[in-house]
py3Dmol code that shows the C-alpha trace and the ligand (Angstrom):
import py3Dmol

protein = """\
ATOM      1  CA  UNK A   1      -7.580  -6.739   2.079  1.00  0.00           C
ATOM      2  CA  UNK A   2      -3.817  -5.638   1.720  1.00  0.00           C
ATOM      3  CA  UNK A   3      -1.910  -3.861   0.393  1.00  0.00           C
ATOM      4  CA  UNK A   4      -4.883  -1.359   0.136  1.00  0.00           C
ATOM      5  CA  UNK A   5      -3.855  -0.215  -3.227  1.00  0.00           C
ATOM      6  CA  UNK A   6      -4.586  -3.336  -5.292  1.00  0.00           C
ATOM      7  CA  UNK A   7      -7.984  -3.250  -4.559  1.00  0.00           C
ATOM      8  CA  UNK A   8      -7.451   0.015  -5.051  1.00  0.00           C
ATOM      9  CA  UNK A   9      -6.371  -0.008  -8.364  1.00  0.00           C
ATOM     10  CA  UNK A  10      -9.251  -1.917  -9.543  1.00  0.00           C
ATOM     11  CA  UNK A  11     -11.826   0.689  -8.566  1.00  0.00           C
ATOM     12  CA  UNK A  12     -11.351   3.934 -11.216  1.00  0.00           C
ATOM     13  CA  UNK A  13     -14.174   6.059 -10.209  1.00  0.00           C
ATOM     14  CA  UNK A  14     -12.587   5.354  -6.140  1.00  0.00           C
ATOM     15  CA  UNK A  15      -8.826   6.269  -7.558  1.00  0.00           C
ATOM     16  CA  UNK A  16      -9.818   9.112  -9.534  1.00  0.00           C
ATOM     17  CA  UNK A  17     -11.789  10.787  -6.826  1.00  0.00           C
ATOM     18  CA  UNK A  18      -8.362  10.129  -4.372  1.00  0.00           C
ATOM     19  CA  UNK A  19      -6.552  11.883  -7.056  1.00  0.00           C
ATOM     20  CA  UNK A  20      -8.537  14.955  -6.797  1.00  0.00           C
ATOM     21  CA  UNK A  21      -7.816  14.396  -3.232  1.00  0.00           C
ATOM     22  CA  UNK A  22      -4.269  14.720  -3.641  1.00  0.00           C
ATOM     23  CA  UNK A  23      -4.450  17.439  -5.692  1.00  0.00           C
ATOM     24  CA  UNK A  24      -6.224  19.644  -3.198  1.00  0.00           C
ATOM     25  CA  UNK A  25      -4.086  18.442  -0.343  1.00  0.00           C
ATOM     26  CA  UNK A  26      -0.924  19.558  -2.796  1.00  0.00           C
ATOM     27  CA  UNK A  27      -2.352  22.939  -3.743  1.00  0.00           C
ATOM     28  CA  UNK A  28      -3.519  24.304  -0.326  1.00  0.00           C
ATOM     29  CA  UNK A  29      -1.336  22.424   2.058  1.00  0.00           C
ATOM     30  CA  UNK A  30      -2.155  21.548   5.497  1.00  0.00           C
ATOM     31  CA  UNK A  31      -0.314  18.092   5.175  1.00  0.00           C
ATOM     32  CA  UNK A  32       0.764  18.892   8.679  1.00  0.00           C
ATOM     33  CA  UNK A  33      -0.049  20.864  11.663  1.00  0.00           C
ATOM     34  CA  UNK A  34       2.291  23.772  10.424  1.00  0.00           C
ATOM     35  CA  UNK A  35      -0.832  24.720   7.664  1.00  0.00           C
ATOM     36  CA  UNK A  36       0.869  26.407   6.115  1.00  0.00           C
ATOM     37  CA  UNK A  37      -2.222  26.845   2.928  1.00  0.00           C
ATOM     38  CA  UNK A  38       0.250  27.350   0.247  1.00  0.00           C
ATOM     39  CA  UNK A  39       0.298  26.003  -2.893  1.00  0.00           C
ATOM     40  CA  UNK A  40       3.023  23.561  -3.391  1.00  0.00           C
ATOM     41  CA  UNK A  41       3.204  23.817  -6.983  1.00  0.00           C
ATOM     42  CA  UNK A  42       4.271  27.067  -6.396  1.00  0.00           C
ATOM     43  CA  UNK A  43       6.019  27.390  -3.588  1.00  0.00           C
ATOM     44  CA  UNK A  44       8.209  25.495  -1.135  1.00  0.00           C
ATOM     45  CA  UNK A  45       7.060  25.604   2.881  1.00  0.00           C
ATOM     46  CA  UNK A  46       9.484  25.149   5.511  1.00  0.00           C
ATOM     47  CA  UNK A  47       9.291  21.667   5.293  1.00  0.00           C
ATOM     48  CA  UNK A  48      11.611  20.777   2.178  1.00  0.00           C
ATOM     49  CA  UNK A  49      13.754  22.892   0.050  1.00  0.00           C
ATOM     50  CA  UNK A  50      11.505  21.124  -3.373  1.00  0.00           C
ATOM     51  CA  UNK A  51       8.317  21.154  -5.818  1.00  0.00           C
ATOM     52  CA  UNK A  52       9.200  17.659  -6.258  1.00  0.00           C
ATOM     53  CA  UNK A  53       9.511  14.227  -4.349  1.00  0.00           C
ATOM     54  CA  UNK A  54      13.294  14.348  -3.176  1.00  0.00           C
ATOM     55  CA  UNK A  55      14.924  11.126  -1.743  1.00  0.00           C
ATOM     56  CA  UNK A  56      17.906  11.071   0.534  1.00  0.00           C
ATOM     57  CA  UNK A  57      18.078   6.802   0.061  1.00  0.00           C
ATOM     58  CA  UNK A  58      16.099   3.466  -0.928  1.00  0.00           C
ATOM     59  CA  UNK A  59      17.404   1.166   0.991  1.00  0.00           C
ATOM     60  CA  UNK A  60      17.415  -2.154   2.368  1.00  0.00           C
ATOM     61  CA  UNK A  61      17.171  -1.960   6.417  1.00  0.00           C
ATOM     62  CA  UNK A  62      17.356  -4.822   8.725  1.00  0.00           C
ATOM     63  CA  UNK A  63      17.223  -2.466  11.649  1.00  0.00           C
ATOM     64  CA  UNK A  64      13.797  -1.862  12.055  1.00  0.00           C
ATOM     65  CA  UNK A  65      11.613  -4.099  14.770  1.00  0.00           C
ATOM     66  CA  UNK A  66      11.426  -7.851  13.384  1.00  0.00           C
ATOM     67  CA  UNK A  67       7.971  -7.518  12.444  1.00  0.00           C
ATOM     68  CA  UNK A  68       9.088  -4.909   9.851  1.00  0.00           C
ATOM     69  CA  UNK A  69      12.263  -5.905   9.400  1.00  0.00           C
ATOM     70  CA  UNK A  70      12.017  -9.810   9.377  1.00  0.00           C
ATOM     71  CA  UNK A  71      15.085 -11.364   7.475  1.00  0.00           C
ATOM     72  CA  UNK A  72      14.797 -10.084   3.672  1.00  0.00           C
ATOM     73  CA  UNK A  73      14.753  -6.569   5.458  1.00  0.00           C
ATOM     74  CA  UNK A  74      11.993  -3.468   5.150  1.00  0.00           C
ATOM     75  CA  UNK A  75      12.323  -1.374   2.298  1.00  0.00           C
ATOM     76  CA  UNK A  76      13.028   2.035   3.752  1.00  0.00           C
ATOM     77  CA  UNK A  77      13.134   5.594   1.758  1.00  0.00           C
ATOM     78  CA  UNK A  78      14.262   8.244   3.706  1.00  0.00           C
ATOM     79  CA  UNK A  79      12.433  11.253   2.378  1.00  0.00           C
ATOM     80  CA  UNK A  80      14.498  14.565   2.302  1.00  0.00           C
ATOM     81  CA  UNK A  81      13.034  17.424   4.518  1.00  0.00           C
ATOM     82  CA  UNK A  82      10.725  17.083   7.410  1.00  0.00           C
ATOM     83  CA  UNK A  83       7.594  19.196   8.966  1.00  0.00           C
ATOM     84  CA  UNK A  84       9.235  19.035  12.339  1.00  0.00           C
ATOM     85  CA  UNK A  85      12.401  20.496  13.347  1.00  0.00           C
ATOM     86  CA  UNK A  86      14.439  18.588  16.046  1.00  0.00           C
ATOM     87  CA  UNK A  87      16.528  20.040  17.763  1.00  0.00           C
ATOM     88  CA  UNK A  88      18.108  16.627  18.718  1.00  0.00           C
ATOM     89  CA  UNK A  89      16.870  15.112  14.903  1.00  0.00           C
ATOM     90  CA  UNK A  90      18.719  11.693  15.031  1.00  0.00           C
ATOM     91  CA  UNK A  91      18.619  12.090  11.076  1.00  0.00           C
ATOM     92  CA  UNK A  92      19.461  16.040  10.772  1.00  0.00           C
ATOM     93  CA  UNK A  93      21.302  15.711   7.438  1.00  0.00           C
ATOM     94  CA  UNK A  94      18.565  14.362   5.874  1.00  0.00           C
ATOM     95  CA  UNK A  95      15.508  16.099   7.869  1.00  0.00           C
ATOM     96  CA  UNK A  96      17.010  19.564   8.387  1.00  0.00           C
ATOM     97  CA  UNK A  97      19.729  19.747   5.442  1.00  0.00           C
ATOM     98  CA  UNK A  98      17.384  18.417   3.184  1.00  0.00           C
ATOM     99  CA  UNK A  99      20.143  16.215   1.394  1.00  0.00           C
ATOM    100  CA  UNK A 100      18.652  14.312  -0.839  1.00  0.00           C
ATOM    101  CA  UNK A 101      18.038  13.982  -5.030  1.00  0.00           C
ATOM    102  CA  UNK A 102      14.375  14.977  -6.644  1.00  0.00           C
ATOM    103  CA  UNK A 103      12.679  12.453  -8.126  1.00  0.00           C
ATOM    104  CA  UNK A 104       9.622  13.135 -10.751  1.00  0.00           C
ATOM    105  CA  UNK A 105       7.279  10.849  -9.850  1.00  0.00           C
ATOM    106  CA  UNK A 106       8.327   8.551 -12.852  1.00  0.00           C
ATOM    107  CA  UNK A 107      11.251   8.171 -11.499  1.00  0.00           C
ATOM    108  CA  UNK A 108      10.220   7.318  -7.665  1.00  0.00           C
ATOM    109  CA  UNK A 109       7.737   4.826  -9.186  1.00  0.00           C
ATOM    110  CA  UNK A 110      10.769   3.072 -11.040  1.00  0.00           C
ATOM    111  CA  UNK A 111      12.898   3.239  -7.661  1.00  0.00           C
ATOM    112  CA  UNK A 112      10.048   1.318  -6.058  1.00  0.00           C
ATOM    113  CA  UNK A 113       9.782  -1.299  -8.069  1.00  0.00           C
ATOM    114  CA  UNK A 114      13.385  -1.787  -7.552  1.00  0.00           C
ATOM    115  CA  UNK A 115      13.434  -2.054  -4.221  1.00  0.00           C
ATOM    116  CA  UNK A 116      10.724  -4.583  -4.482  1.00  0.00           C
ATOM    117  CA  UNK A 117      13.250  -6.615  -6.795  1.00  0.00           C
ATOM    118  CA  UNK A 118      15.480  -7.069  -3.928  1.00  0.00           C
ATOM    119  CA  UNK A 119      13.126  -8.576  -2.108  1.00  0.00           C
ATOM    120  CA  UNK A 120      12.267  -6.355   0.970  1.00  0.00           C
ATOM    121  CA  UNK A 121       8.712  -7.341   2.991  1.00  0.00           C
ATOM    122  CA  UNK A 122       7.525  -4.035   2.461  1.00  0.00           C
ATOM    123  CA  UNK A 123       7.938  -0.394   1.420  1.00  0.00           C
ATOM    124  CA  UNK A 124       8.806   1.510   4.615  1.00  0.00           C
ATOM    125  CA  UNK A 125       8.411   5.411   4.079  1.00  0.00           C
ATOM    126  CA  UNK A 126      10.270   7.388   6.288  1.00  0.00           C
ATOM    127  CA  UNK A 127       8.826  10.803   6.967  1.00  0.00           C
ATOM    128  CA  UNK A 128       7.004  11.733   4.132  1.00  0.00           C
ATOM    129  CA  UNK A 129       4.135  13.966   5.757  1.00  0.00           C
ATOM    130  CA  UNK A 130       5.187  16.679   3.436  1.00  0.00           C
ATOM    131  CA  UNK A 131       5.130  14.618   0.578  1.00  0.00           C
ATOM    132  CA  UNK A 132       1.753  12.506   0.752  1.00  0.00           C
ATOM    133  CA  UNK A 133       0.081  13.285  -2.732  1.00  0.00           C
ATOM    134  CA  UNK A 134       2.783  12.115  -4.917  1.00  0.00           C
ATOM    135  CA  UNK A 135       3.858   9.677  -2.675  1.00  0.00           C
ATOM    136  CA  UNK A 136       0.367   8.407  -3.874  1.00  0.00           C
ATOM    137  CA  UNK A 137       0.138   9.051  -6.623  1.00  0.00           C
ATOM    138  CA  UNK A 138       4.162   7.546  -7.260  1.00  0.00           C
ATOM    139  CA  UNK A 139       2.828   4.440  -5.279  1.00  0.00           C
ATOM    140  CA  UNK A 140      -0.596   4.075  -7.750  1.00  0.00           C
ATOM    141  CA  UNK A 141       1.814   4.104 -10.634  1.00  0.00           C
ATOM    142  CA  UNK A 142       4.007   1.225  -8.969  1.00  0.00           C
ATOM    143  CA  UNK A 143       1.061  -1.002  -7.930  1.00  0.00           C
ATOM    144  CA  UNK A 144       0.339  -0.419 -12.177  1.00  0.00           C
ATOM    145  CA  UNK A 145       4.093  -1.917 -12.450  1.00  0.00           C
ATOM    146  CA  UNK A 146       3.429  -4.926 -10.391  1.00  0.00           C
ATOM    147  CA  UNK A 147       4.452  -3.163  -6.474  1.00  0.00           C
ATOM    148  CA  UNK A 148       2.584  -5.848  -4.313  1.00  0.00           C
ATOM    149  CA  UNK A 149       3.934  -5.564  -1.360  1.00  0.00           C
ATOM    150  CA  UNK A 150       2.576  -3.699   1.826  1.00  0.00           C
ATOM    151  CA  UNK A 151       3.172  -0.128   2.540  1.00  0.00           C
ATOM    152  CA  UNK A 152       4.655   1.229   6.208  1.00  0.00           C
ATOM    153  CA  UNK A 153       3.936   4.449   6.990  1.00  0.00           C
ATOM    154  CA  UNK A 154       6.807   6.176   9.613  1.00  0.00           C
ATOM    155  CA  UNK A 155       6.031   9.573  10.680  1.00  0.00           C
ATOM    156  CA  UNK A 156       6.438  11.767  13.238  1.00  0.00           C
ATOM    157  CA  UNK A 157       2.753  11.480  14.177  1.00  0.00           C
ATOM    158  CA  UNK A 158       2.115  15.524  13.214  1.00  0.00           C
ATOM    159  CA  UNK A 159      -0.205  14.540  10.468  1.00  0.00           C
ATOM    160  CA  UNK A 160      -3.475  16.211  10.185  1.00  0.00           C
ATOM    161  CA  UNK A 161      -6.760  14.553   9.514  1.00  0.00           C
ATOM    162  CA  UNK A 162      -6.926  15.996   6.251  1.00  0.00           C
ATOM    163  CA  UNK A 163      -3.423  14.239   4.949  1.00  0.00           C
ATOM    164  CA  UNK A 164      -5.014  11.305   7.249  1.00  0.00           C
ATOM    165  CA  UNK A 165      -7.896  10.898   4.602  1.00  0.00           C
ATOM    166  CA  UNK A 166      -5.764  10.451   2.070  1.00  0.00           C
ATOM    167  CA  UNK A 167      -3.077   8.063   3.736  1.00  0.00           C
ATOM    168  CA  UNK A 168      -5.468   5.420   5.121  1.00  0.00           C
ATOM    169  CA  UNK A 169      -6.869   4.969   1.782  1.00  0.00           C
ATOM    170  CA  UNK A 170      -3.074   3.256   0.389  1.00  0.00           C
ATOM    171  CA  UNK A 171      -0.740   2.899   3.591  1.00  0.00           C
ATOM    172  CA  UNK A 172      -1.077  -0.511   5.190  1.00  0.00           C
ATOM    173  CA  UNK A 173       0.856  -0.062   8.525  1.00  0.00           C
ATOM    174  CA  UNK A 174       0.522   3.292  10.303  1.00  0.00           C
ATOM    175  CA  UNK A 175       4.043   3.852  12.686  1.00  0.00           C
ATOM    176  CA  UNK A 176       3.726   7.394  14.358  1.00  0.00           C
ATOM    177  CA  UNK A 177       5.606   8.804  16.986  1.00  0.00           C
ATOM    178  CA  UNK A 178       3.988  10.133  19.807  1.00  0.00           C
ATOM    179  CA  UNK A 179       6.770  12.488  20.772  1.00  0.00           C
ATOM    180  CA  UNK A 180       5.314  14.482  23.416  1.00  0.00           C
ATOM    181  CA  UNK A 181       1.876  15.122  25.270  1.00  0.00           C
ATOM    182  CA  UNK A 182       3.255  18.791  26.267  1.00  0.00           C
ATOM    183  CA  UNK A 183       2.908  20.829  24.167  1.00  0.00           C
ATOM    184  CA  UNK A 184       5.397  23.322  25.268  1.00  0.00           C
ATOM    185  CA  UNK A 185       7.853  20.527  25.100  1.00  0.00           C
ATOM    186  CA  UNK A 186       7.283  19.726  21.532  1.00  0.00           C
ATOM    187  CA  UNK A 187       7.828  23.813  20.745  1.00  0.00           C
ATOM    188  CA  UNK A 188      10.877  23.666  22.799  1.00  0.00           C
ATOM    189  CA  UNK A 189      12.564  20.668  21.443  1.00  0.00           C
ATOM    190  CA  UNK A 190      10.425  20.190  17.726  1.00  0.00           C
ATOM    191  CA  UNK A 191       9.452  24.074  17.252  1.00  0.00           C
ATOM    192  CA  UNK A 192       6.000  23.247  16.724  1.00  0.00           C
ATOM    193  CA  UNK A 193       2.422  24.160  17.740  1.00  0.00           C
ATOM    194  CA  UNK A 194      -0.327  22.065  19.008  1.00  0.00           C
ATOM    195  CA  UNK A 195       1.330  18.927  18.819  1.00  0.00           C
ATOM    196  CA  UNK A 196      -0.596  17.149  21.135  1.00  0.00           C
ATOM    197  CA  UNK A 197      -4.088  17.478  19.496  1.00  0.00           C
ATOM    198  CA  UNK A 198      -2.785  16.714  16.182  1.00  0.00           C
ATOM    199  CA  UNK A 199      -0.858  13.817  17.232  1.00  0.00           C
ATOM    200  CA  UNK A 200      -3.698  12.454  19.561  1.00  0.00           C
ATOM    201  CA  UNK A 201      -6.452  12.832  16.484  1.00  0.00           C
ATOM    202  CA  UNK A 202      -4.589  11.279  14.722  1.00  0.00           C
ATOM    203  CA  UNK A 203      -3.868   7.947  16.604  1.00  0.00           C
ATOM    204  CA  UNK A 204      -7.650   7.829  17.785  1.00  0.00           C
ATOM    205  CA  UNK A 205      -7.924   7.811  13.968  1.00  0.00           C
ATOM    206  CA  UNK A 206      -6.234   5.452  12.917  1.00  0.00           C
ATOM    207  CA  UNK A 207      -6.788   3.208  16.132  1.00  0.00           C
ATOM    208  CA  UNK A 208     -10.654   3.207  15.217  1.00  0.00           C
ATOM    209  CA  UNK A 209      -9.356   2.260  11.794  1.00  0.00           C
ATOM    210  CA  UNK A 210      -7.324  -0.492  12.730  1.00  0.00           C
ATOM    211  CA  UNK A 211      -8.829  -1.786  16.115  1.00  0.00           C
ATOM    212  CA  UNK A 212      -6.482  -4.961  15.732  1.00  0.00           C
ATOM    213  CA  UNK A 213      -2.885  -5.844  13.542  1.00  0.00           C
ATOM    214  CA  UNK A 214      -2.553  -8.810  11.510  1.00  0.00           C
ATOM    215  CA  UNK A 215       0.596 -10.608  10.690  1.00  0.00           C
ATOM    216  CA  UNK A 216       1.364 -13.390   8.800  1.00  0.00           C
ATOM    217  CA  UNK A 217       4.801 -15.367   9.364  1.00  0.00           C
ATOM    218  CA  UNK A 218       5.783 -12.595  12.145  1.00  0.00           C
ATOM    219  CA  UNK A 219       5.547  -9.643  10.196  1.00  0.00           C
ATOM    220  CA  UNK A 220       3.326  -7.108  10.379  1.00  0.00           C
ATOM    221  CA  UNK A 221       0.513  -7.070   7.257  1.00  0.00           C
ATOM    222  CA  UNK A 222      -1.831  -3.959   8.760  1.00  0.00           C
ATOM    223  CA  UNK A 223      -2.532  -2.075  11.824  1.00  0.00           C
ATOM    224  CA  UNK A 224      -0.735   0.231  13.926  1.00  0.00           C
ATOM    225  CA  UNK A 225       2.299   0.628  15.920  1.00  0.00           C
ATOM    226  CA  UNK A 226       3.152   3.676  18.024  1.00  0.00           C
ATOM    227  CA  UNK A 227       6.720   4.889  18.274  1.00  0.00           C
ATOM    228  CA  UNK A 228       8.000   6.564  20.998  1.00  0.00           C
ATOM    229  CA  UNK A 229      11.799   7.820  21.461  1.00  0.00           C
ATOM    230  CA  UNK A 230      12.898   8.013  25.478  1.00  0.00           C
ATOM    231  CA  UNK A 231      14.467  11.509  25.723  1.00  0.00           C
ATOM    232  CA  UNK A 232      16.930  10.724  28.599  1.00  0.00           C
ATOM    233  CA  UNK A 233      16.627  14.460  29.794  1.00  0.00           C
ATOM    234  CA  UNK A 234      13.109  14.533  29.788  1.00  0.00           C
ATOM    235  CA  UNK A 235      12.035  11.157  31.509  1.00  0.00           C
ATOM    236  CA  UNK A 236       8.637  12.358  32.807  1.00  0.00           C
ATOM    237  CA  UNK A 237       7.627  13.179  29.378  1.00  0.00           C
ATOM    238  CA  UNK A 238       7.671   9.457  28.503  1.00  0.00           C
ATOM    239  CA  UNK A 239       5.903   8.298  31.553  1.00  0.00           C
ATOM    240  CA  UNK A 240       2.546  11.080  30.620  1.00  0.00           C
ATOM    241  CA  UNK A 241       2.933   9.542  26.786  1.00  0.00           C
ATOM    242  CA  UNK A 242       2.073   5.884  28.543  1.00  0.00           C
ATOM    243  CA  UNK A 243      -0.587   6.921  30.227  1.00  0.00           C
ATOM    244  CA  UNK A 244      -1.811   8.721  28.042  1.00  0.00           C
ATOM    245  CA  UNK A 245      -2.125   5.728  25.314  1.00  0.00           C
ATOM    246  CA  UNK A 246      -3.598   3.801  28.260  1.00  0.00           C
ATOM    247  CA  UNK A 247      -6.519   5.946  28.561  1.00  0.00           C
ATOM    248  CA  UNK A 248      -7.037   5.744  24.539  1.00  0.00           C
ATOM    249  CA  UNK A 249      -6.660   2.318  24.461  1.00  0.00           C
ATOM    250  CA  UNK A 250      -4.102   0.168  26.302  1.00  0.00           C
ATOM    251  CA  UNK A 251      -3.808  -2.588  24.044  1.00  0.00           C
ATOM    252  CA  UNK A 252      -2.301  -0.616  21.224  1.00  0.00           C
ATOM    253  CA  UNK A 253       0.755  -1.740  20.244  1.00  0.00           C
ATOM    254  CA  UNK A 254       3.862   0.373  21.722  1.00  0.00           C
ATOM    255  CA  UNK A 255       6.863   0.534  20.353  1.00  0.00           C
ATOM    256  CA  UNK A 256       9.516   2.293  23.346  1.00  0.00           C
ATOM    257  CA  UNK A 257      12.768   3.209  21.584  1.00  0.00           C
ATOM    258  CA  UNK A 258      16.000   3.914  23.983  1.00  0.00           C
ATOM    259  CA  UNK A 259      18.618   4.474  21.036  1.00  0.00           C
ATOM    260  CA  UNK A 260      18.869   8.372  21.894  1.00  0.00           C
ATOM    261  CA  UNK A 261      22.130   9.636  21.431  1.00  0.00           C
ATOM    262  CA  UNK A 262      22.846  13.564  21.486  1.00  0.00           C
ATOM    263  CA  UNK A 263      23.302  14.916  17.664  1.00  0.00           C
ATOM    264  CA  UNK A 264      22.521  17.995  15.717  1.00  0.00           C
ATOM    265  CA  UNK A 265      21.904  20.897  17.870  1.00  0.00           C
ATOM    266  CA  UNK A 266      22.182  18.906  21.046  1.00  0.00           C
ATOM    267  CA  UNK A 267      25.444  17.205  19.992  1.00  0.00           C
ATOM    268  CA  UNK A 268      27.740  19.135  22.548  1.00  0.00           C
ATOM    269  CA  UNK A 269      25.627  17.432  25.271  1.00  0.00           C
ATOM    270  CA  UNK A 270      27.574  13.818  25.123  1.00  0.00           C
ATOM    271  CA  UNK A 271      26.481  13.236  28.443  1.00  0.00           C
ATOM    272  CA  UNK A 272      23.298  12.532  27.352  1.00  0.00           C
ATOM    273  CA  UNK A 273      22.852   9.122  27.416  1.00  0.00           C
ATOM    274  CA  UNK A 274      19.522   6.321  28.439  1.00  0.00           C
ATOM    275  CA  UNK A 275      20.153   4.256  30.900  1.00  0.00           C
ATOM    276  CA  UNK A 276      19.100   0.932  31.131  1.00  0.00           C
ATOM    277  CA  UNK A 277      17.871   0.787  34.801  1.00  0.00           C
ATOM    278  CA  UNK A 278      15.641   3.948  33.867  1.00  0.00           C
ATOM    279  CA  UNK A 279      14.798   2.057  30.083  1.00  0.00           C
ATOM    280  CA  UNK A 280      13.771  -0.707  32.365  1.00  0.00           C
ATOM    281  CA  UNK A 281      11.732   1.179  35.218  1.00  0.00           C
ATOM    282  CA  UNK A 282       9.623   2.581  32.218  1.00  0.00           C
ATOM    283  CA  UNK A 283       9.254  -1.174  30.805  1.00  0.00           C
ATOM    284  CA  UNK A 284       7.744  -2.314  34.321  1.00  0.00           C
ATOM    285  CA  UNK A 285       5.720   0.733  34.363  1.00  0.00           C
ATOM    286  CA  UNK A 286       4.006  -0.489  31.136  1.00  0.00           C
ATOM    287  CA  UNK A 287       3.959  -4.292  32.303  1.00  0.00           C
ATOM    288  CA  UNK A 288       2.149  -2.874  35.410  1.00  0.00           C
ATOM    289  CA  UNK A 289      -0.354  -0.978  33.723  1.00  0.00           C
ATOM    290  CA  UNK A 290      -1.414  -3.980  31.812  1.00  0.00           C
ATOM    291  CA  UNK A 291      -0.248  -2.408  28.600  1.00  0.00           C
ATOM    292  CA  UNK A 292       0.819  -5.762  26.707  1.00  0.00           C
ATOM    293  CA  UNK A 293       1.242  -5.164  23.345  1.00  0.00           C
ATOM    294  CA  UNK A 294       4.882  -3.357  23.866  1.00  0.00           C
ATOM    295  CA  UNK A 295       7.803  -4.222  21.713  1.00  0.00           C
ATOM    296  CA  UNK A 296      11.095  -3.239  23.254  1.00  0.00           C
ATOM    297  CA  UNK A 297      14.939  -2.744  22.535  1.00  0.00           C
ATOM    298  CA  UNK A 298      18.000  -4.720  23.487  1.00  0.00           C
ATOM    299  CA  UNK A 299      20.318  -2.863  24.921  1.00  0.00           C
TER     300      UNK A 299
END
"""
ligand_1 = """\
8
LIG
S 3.766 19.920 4.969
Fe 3.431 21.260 6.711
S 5.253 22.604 6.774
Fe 5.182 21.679 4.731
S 4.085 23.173 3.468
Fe 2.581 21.663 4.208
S 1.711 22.526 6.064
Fe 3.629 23.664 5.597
"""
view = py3Dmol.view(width=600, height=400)
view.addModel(protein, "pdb")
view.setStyle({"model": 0}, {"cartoon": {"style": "trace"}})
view.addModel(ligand_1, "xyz")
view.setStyle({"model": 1}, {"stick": {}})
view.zoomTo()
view.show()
């Protein structure tokens, strides 16, 4: 049944123990693999500059894959802050500068529903690992308010189980990246540890979750879709993350992105650019390892 959270709803004893839940996950965080233990109500981690949900935009975006975007648009908010840090963060203002407003969850809830008035297919959260239990509990409040439309979850894939226990429970369609299967890579360019085993738990995960997706009318209504960025300087990385989803299970659904463009720390490097013979070389590569479920970009 979807969205999740109107059944949800109807089951107190279920909600209130997901609560708790949240409230755990808040006060000894390990929403990501950072782990950092603190407790958010006291203190900020390196992940966002807040005690409090903080928004950079709620939007209306027709540039996400037509499944998500389909022609009323996805309803994207871009959370402030991030767990990762990029060096070559396509959204560094937002991620790394943490621009943004804070929101009390009152106020997020009301923000929601508004988007839903404009009449978006879903609610699209983008990067909001750090921000899972009041993203919840904001989201619970909504559904209250009439939110009835499915939730997309966007994340950098860096998720641990624990934050996974509470997310499958409300988000309706899981969209990680899988970034990297080295993980020296991932500290290189992201400045993280053990990306690889966090990132790979947590697409078996939600794979054994969501062994199929459903749509209805071409968009997307629950499931999973992997998203992974082709770093033109790092080409071999991408072919490893292919077969590496092939061994898990090749007909996951795989989305390859090619709109890299050099910013933030790596903006000098204007050279850097995808090119579509290589773009397309990869493509075969996936059409050859009968990998089928693969949405591309135009160039
Ligand atoms: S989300 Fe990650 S980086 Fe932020 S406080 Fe929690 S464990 Fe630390």
């Amino acid at each position: 049944m979807y969205p999740k959270y109107i059944e949800l709803i109807k089951d107190k004893k279920r909600l209130n123990e997901l609560i708790d839940l949240a409230d755990r996950l808040w006060e000894s965080c390990e929403l990501c693999g950072r782990r950092c233990r603190i407790d958010r109500n006291k203190k900020t981690g390196p992940c966002l500059d807040s005690k409090d949900i903080k928004v950079a935009s709620f939007a209306v975006h027709n540039g996400e894959e037509p499944p998500i975007s389909g022609n009323k648009g996805a309803g994207n908010v871009f959370f402030s802050g991030c767990s990762l840090n990029c060096e070559f963060c396509q959204n560094y203002p937002i991620s790394q500068l943490f621009v943004g407003n804070e929101l009390s969850i009152d106020e997020f809830t009301e923000k929601l529903i508004k988007l839903q008035k404009k009449g978006v297919h879903n609610i699209n959260l983008v990067t909001a690992t750090h921000l899972t239990p009041l993203v919840f509990k904001g989201i619970i409040k909504a559904a209250e308010l009439g939110l009835n439309i499915p939730i997309i979850y966007n994340s950098s894939g860096y998720d641990t189980l624990q934050n996974y226990s509470l997310l499958r429970e409300f988000v309706d369609v899981f969209l990680p990246d899988v970034k990297y299967i080295d993980d020296g890579l991932a500290k290189k360019y992201s400045n993280i540890k053990d990306y690889n085993k966090i990132n790979i738990d947590l697409i078996k995960a939600i794979n054994k979750d969501n062994p199929e997706n459903i749509y209805e009318d071409g968009m997307i209504k629950k499931g999973l879709v992997i998203r992974h960025l082709v770093l033109p300087f790092e080409i071999d990385n991408t072919y490893k993350v292919i077969d590496e989803l092939i061994n898990i299970d090749k007909d996951m659904t795989l989305s390859v992105m090619n709109q890299y463009f050099p910013a933030f720390n790596r903006a000098e490097k204007t050279a850097e650019k995808l090119d579509s013979i290589c773009y397309n070389r990869i493509l075969d590569y996936i059409v050859d390892n009968n990998m089928e479920n693969v949405w591309i970009q135009e160039e």
